[in-house]
N, C-alpha and C positions, 0 to 999 in steps of 0.2 A: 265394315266387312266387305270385303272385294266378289263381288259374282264371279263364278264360273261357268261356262257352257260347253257343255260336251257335244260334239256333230260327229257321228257315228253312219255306218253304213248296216247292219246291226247294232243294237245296244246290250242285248244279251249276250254278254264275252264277258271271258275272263279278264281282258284289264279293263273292260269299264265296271266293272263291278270291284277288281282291285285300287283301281284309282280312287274312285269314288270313296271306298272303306277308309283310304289310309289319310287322305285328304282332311275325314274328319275325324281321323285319330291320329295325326301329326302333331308336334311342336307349331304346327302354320295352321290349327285349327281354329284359331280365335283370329285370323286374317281371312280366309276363306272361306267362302259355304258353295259349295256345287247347286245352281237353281234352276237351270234349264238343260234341256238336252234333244236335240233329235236323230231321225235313225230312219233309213229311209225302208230298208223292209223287217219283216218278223226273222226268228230265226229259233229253232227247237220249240215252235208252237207258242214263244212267247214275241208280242206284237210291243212296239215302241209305248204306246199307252200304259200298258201293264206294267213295264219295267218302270215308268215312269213311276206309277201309283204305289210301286211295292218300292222304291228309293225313296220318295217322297221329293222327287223333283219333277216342275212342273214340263209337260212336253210345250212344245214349239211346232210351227208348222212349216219353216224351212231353216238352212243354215243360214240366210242372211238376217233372220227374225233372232236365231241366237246370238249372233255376233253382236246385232245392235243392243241387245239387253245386257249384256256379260260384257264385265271388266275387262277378263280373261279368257282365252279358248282354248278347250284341247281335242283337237281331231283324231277321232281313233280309228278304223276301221284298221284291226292290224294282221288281220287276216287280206284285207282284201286293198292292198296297194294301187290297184287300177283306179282305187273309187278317192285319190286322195286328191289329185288335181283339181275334179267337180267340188266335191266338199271341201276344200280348205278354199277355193277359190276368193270369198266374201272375206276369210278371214284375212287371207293374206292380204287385204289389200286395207285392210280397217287402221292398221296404224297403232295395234292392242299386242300387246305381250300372246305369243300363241306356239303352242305345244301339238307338233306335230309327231304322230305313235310310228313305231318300225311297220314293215320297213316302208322306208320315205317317197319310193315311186314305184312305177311299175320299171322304169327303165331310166341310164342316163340323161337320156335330155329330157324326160320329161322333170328331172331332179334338176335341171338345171335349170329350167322354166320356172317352175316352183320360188326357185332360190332367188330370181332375178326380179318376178314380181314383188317378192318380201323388201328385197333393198329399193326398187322404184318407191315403194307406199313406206320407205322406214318405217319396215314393220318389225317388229324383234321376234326372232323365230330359230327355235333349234328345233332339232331330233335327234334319237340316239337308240341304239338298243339298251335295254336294260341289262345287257352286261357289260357296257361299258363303267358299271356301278360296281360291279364283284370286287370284294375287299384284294383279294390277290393279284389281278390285277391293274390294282390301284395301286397295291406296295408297291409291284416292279416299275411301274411306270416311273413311280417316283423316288424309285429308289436305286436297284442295281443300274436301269438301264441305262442310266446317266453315267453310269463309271464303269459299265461294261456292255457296249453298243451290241445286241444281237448281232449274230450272223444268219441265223435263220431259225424260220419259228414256225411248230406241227401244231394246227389245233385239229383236235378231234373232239365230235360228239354225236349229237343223236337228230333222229325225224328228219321231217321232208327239208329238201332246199329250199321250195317258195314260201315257206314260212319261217324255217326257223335259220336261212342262209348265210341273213344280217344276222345270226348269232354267232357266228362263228368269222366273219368278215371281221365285224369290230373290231374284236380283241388284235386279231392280227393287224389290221391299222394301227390301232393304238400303239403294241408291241413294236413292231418290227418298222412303221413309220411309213412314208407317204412316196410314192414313185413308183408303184409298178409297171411294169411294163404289157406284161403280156400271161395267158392265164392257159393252163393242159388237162384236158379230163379224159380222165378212164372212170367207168364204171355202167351197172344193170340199174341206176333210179336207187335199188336200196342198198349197195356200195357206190360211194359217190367220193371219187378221189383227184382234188384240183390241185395243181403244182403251181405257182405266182413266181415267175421271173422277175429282177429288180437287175438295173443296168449299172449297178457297183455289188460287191459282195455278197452281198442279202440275194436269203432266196427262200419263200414260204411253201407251207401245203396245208389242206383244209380236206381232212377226209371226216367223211357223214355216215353212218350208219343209222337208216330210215326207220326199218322195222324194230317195234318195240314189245314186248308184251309180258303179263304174269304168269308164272306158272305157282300155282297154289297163291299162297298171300307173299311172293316173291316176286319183283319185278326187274325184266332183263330190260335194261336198255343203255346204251353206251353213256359211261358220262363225259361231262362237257370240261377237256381240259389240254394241257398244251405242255410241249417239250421244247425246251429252248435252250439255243446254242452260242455261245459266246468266244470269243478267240481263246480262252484257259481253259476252258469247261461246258460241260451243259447239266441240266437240271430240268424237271418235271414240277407242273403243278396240277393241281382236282381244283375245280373253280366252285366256289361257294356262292350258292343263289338264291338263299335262303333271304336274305336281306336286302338284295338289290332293286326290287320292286319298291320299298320304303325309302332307300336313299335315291332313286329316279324323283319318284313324287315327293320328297323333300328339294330334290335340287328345281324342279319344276315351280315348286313353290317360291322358293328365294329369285329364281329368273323373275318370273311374276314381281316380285318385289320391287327387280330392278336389278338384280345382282348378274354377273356375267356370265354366259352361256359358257357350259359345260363341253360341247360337241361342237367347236368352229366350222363353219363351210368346209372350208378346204379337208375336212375328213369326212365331212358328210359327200362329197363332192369323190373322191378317193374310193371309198366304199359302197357308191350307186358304181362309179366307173368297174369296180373288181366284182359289183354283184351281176353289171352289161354281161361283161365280160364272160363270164361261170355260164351263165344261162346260157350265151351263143355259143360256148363251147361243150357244153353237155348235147347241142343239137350237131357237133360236129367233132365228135372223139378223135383223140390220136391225132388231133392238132395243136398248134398256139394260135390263140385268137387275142391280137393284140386289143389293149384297153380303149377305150375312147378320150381323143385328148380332153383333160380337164381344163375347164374353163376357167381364166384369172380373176375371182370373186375376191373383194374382201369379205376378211371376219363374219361371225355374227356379233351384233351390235347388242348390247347390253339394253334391258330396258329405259 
């Protein structure tokens, strides 16, 4: 059975506590067992040790102590992007199949630093949001888009930019493909509306509505989904996310195996570039703030 090591920047979160769950209630449950983990401070009063004790995974006393124990590694901190260069830094360079969590950097080049260290050390390394996993997504990709190339694609949903950004960048990568140019924002922080130029046809937007809340046992908040336009028609879809946390950590699982990364460079590389971009245009409204040019990486390399 294959170790896993989780290096966290907190460990009390929602996906190390989903990762963890689904890891040992997968089809890849009798390949892996999650064994070690570290986390470099507390977070809602509960401290790295405790989580450890109440998982029943042993703590570690840095990330290079996980790495060398563990088969496998999956870097979380996915709140806090700043802290992924420091902590992935051991792994990347191990040579070990490793699972880097959204989003992937604080900014372009540091995504592109990241990326460059992993091919020096032929290390095998994706990342991805977990909605590049949403079933509807999945069908178009693989299904109309091929016979009916977008012309331009809305996504809308919900919560802040720096966390939930790369949820809504994905999809439109995915959808609408790889080449933007240049990125336009209006908005007050809780209307947040970006326009994505493309230098042929194509031409995206990514409007976010922040504020969320209950009234009685009813909860307002925008959901997560996209209008899409093709030369005969368009069409809407509501994105289903019910399941895509379990087919992430399934497809994390088979990468681990050896099987081929889900999320190539060149889109992780595409959607650090559109996520530069959004941020430096949110500090300078009512302009275009062109992308940063992307670097020519190969692939990610299959276990």
């Amino acid at each position: 059975m294959r170790k896993i090591g989780f290096i966290d920047h907190y460990l009390n979160n929602f996906h190390a506590n989903c990762y963890l769950e689904m890891i040992r209630e997968t089809r890849h449950a009798k390949d892996f067992e999650v064994c070690y983990a570290y986390g470099e401070v507390p977070y809602e009063g509960v401290d790295s040790a405790e989580w450890c004790e109440r998982n029943g995974v042993q703590l570690l006393d840095s990330p290079a102590e996980v790495v060398a124990k563990s088969d496998n590694v999956i870097v979380l901190s996915p709140n806090n992007p700043e802290r992924h260069m420091a902590l992935s830094e051991e792994a990347l360079k191990s040579g070990k199949s490793i699972y880097i969590d959204k989003t992937f950097a604080p900014d372009y080049k540091t995504a592109e630093k990241m990326i460059a260290v992993a091919l020096e050390y032929d290390t095998p390394m994706f990342t991805t949001s977990a909605f590049r996993f949403v079933p509807e997504i999945q069908d178009y990709v693989n299904g109309l888009k091929r016979e009916r190339p977008p012309r331009s694609i809305a996504i809308r949903g919900a919560r802040s930019f720096e966390v939930y950004g790369v949820h809504h960048i994905e999809p439109l990568v995915m959808m609408l493909g790889q080449g933007a140019q240049s990125v336009y924002y209006i908005g007050d922080g809780d209307f947040m509306s970006f326009l994505v130029s493309y230098p042929d046809v194509r031409f995206g937007s990514i409007t976010q509505y922040r504020v969320t809340c209950n009234i009685g046992d009813k909860p307002y908040a925008h959901p997560f989904e996209a209008s899409i336009m093709f030369d005969e028609g368009a069409f809407s879809m509501e994105f289903s996310t019910d399941n895509m946390f379990k087919s992430l950590v399934d497809s994390i699982c088979s990468f681990f195996l050896g099987g081929a990364s889900p999320a190539p460079y060149e889109d992780t590389l595409e959607i650090m570039a559109l996520i530069d971009a959004a941020t430096r245009a949110r500090s300078n409204p009512g302009n275009w703030i062109d992308l940063p040019q992307r670097a020519d990486l190969p692939k990610s390399k299959p276990a």
